[in-house]
C-alpha positions in Angstrom: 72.9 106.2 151.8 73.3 108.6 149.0 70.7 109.4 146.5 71.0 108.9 142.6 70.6 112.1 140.7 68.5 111.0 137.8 69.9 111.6 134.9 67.6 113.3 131.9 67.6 111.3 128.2 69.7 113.1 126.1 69.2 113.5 122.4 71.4 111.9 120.5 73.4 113.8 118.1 72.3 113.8 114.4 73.0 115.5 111.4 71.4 119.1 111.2 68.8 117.5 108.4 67.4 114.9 110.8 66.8 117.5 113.8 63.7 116.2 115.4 64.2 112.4 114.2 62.5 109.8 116.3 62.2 106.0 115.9 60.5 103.8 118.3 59.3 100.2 118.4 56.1 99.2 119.8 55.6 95.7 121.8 54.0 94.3 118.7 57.4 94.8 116.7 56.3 97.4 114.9 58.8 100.2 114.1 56.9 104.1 114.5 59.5 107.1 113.2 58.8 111.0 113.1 59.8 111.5 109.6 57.8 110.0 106.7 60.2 106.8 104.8 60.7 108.5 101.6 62.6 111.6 103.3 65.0 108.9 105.5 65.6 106.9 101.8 66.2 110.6 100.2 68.6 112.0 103.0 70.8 107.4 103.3 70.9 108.4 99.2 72.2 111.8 99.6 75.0 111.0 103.0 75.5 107.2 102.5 77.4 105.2 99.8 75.9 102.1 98.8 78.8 99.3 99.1 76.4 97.3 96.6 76.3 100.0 93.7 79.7 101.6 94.4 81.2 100.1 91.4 78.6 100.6 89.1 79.2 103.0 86.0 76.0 105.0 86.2 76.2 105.6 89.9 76.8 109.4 89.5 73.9 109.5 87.0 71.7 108.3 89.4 72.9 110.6 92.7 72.4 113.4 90.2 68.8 111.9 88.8 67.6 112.1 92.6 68.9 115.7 93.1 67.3 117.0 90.3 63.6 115.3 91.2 63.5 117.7 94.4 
């Protein structure tokens, strides 16, 4: 019989801002990450549009309102 070569976890690839991201979930439920909430919800608002707001008039006015907070 021939032996399986085991094979090492690779990281997944992610975008260049979440280098070092990790998210686990404990027995208990509870979900554990590397980065703090606030930097996740700044980076979705940045890279993801919001199917919810995407017709909304002052959607630009917002992306802009979080850019200029940093």
């Amino acid at each position: 019989m021939s032996k399986r070569k085991k094979k090492k976890p690779e990281d997944p690839k992610v975008h260049s801002d979440l280098k070092g991201f990790k998210m686990e979930i404990d027995p208990f439920g509870e979900i554990s990450s590397s980065f703090p909430i606030d930097k996740i919800n700044e980076f979705l608002n940045k890279n993801v549009e919001d199917k919810k707001l995407k017709d909304r008039e002052d959607l630009d006015d917002i992306k802009r309102g979080s850019d200029e907070e940093e």
